[in-house]
ZAMARGU-4260 file (C-alpha; in steps of 0.2 Angstrom, whole numbers, plus 5000, padded with zeros to 4 digits):
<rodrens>
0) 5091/5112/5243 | 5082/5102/5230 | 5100/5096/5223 | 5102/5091/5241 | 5087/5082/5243
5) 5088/5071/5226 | 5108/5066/5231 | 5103/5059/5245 | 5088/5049/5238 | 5100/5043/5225
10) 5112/5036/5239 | 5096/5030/5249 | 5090/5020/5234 | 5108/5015/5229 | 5112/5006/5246
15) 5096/4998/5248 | 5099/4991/5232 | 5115/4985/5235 | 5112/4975/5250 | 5096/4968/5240
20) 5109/4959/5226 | 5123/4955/5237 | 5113/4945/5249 | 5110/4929/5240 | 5130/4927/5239
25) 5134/4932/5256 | 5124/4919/5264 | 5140/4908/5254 | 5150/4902/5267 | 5163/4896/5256
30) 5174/4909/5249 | 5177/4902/5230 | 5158/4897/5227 | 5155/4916/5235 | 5165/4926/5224
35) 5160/4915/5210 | 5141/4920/5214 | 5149/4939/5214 | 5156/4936/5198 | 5140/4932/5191
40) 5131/4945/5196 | 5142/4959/5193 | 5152/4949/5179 | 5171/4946/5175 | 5184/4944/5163
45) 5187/4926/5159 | 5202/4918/5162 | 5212/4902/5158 | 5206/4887/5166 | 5215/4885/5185
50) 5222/4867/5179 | 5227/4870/5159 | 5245/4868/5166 | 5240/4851/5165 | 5240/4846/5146
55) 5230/4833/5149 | 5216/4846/5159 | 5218/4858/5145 | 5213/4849/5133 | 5197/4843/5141
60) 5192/4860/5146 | 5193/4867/5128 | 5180/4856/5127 | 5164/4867/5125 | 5152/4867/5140
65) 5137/4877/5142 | 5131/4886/5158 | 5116/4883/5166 | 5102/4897/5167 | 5097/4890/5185
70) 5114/4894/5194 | 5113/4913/5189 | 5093/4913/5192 | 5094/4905/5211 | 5107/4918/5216
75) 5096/4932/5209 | 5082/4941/5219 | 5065/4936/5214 | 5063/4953/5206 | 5075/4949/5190
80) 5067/4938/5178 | 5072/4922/5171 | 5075/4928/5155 | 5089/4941/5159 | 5097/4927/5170
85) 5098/4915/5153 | 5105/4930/5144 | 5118/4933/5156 | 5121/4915/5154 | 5120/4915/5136
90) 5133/4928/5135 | 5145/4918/5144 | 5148/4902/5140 | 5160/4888/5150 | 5159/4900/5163
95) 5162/4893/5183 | 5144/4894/5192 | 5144/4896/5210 | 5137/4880/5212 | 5150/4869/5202
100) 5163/4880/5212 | 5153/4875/5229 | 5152/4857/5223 | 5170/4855/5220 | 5179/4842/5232
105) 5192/4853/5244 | 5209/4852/5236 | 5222/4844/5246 | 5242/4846/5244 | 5241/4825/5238
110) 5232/4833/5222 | 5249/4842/5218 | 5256/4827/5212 | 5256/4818/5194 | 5262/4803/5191
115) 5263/4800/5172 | 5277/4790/5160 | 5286/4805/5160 | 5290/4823/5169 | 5283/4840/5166
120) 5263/4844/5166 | 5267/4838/5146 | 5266/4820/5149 | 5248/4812/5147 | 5252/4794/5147
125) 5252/4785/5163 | 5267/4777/5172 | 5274/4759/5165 | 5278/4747/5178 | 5283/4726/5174
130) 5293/4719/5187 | 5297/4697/5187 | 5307/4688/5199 | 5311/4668/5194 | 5321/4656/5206
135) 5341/4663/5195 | 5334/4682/5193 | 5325/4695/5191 | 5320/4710/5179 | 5310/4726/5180
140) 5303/4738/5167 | 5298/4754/5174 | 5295/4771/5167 | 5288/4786/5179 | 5288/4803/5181
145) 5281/4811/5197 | 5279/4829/5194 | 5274/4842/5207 | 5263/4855/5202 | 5272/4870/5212
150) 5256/4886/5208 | 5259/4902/5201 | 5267/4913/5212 | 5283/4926/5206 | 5275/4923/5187
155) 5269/4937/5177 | 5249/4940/5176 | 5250/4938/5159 | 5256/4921/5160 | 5246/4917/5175
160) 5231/4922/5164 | 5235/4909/5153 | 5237/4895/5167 | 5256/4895/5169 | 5262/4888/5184
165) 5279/4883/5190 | 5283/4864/5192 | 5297/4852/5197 | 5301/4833/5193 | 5308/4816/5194
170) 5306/4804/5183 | 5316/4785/5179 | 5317/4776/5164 | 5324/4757/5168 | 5323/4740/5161
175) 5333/4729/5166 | 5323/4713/5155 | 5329/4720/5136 | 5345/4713/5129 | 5350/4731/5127
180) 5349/4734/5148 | 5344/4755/5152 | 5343/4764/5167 | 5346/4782/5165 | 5335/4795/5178
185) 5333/4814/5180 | 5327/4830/5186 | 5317/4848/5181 | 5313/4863/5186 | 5303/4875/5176
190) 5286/4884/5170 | 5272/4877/5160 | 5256/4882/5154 | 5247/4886/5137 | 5249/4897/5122
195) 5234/4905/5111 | 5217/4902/5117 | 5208/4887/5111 | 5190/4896/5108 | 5196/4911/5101
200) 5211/4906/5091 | 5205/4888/5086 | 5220/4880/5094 | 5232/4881/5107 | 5248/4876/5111
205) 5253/4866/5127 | 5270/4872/5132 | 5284/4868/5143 | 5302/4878/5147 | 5313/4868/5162
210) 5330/4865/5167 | 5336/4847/5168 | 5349/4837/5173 | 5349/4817/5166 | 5361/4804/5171
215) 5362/4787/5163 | 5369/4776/5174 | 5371/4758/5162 | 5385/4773/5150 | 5391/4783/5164
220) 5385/4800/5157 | 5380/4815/5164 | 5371/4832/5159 | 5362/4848/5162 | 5353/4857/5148
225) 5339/4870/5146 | 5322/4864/5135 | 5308/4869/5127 | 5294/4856/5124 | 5276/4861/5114
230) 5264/4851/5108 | 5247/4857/5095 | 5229/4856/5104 | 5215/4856/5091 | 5198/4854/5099
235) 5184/4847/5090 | 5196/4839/5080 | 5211/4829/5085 | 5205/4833/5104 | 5188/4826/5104
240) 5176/4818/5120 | 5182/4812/5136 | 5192/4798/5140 | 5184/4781/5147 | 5165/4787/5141
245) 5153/4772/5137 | 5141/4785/5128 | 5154/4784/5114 | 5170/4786/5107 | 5182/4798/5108
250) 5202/4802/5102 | 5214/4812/5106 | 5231/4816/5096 | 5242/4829/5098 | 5259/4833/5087
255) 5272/4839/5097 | 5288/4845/5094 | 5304/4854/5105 | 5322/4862/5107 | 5335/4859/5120
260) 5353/4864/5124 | 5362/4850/5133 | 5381/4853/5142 | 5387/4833/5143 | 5398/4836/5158
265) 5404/4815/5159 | 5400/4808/5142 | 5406/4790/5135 | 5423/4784/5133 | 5432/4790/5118
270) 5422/4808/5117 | 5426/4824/5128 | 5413/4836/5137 | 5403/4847/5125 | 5389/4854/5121
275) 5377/4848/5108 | 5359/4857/5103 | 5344/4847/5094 | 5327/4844/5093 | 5314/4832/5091
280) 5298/4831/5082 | 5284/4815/5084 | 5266/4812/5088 | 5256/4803/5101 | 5238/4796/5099
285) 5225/4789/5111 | 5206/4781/5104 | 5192/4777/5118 | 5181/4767/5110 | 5168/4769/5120
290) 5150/4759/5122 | 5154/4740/5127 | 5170/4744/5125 | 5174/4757/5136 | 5185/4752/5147
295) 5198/4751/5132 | 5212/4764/5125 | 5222/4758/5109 | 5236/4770/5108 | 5253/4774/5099
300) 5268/4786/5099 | 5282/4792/5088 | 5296/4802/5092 | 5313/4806/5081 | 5325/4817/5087
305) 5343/4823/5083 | 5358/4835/5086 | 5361/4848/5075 | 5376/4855/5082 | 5390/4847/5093
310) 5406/4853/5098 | 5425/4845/5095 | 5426/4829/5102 | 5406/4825/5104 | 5397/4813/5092
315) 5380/4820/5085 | 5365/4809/5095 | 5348/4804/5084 | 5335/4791/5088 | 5316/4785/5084
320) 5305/4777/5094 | 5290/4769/5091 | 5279/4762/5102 | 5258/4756/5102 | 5246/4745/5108
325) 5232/4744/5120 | 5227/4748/5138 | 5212/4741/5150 | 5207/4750/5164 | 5201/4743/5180
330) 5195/4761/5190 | 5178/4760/5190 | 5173/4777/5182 | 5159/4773/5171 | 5150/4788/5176
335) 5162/4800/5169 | 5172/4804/5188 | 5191/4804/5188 | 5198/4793/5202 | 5213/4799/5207
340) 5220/4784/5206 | 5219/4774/5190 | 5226/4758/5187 | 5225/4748/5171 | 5234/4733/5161
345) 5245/4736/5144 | 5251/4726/5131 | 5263/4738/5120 | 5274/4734/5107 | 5291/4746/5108
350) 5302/4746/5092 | 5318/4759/5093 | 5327/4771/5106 | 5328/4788/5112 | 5343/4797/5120
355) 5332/4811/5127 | 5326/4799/5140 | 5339/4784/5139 | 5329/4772/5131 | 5344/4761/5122
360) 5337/4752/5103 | 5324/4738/5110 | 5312/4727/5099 | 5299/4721/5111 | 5283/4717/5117
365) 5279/4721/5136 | 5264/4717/5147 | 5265/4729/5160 | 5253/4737/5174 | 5250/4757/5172
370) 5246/4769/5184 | 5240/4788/5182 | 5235/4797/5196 | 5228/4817/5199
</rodrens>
C-alpha cells in the first residue's frame, strides 16, 4: 500500500511538473521558434547550420556567436534562476534561441535561388554582366550561374547533419567584346555541403560532387563528365568578419582545388571523342575594408588546371586565369542586413583562360555591373 501511495505521488508531481516547463513554449504558435524553445529546455545535440550548403553561409556561421542568457531565462518559469539559465547558455554556444528562430523572415521558394558567377552552392562571387550597343554593333559580357537549392531529402542523415543538400544549375559564360569571342553554357546536378566541422576540427571543407554537361558553342564541342570541387575554410584566419561592415574590415580567402572526369562527345576538328581526366588547383580572395570605405570589396582569383590523362586522338587541355580588381556596392546595408538583391559596379582586370568554363585567352580590363542575390 505504501509502495502504492508513493508511485502515485511521484506520477502526481511528475505531470504537474511537466505542464509547468512546457507551458512557456506552447503558447508559441510558430512551430520552429516552438521546438526551438523545447530544445532549450530539455536540450539537443547540435547540428550543422541549415544553410552551410551555401559556402558563402558557411563560412559566416563558423563565425563564433554567443547566446544570450535572456532568451533561455524568459522561456523558463519564474522558479529557475537566472543563473542556471546563463549556464545552460554558457554550455551551448552558437546555439539557435527561440526568439532568433521567431524573428526569422518566412522563407519563400524565391530564397531557393543563387545567382552568382558561377553554378554549384561553391560559387561566392556575384554574377558579371557588361552589355554595349553603338550605331554598327554590339557586345556583351556576361557570366552567371543560377543555382537552385533543391533541400535534403533521399540523403543520408549523416550528410544531412553536416548540411548537405541536393542542387541543380545553369550557368553561361559569353563575351562577345574580346578579340578571342566565347560562349560556351552548361548544366549540373549534384550534392553539396561541408566536410569536418569548423569549431571542432579548426577548419572545414566546403564541397561539391555533380554531374555536368558543357557545351561551347564559338568550338562546336560537347561534354558530360562527373566532378568533385572543395575549397579550405579557416575561420579566424583566412575567413574573418562579415562582408560590407563599416565597424571594420574583414577578408575572406579560400584555396580550392578539384578532380573531374570529362566524356568530349563532339570535340574540335582534327581530334576524335575521348575521355580526358584532370584537375585544378587556385585561390580566390575578397578584402572589406570597412569604416569609410565600406561599401568597397578589392578582390582577386587564380585558377590553373590541366588533364592528366587523355585518350588516343584527344589533345591534353591546361589554362590559368587570373583575374582582380575592385567592386562598389549600391544595396544599402549598412546595418549589417543581406538584401536579397545586391547590385554593385566592378572594374576587373582578366589575364588568361580556362577550359573548365570556356573562358578562350583574354587580356582585358572590363567595367561591368554585378549582381548576387539570396
Amino acid at each position: 500500500m505504501r509502495t502504492l501511495l508513493l508511485s502515485a505521488a511521484i506520477a502526481l508531481f511528475t505531470v504537474s511538473i511537466s505542464p509547468a516547463l512546457a507551458a512557456p513554449c506552447q503558447s508559441i504558435v510558430n512551430n520552429k521558434a516552438r521546438l526551438a524553445c523545447y530544445d532549450e529546455l530539455f536540450g539537443r545535440p547540435e547540428t550543422a547550420p541549415e544553410d552551410s550548403a551555401d559556402l558563402a553561409n558557411a563560412a559566416q556561421a563558423t563565425q563564433p556567436a554567443p547566446a544570450p542568457a535572456s532568451a533561455v531565462a524568459a522561456a523558463r518559469p519564474a522558479g529557475q534562476g537566472a543563473s542556471e539559465a546563463s549556464a545552460v547558455a554558457v554550455a551551448r554556444p552558437a546555439a539557435t534561441t527561440a526568439s532568433a528562430v521567431a524573428a526569422a523572415p518566412p522563407h519563400h521558394f524565391w530564397n531557393d535561388f543563387a545567382l552568382r558567377d558561377g553554378p554549384g552552392p561553391n560559387a561566392t562571387n556575384p554574377a558579371v554582366l557588361a552589355i554595349t550597343h553603338g550605331s554598327d554593333n554590339s557586345s556583351s559580357l556576361v557570366q552567371a550561374g543560377l543555382t537552385w537549392r533543391m533541400g535534403k531529402r533521399f540523403l543520408p542523415d549523416t550528410l544531412t547533419d553536416w548540411g548537405w543538400r541536393w542542387y541543380s544549375a545553369l550557368w553561361m559564360n559569353m563575351n562577345t567584346a574580346s578579340d578571342n569571342p566565347y560562349n560556351s553554357r552548361g548544366a549540373q546536378l549534384g550534392a553539396a555541403g561541408t566536410l569536418f566541422d569548423a569549431k571542432k576540427d579548426g577548419f572545414a571543407l566546403g564541397s561539391s560532387i555533380n554531374v555536368n554537361v558543357k557545351e561551347d558553342a564559338q568550338n562546336d564541342t560537347l561534354s558530360q563528365g562527373l566532378a568533385f570541387d572543395t575549397r579550405l575554410i579557416l575561420p579566424d584566419f583566412l575567413v574573418v568578419g562579415k562582408p560590407y561592415d563599416p565597424g571594420g574590415s574583414s577578408w575572406f580567402v579560400y584555396p580550392l582545388g578539384g578532380v573531374y572526369v570529362d566524356h568530349l562527345a563532339r570535340v574540335e576538328q582534327g581530334q576524335s571523342p575521348g575521355t580526358a581526366t584532370g584537375g585544378y588547383v587556385g585561390m580566390t580572395a575578397d578584402y572589406y575594408p570597412g569604416g569609410y570605405l565600406w561599401r568597397l570589396k578589392f578582390h582577386a582569383s587564380y585558377l590553373t588546371a590541366r588533364d592528366l590523362t587523355a585518350t588516343s586522338g584527344l589533345n591534353r587541355r591546361s589554362s590559368h586565369l587570373t583575374r582582380f580588381g575592385v567592386d562598389y556596392s549600391l544595396a544599402p546595408n549598412k546595418d549589417g542586413s543581406r538584401p536579397i538583391v545586391m547590385p554593385s559596379i566592378s572594374l576587373e582586370r582578366i589575364v588568361g583562360d580556362n577550359y573548365i568554363d570556356g573562358t578562350a585567352y583574354t587580356a582585358e580590363t572590363v567595367l561591368s555591373l554585378k549582381l548576387l542575390t539570396n
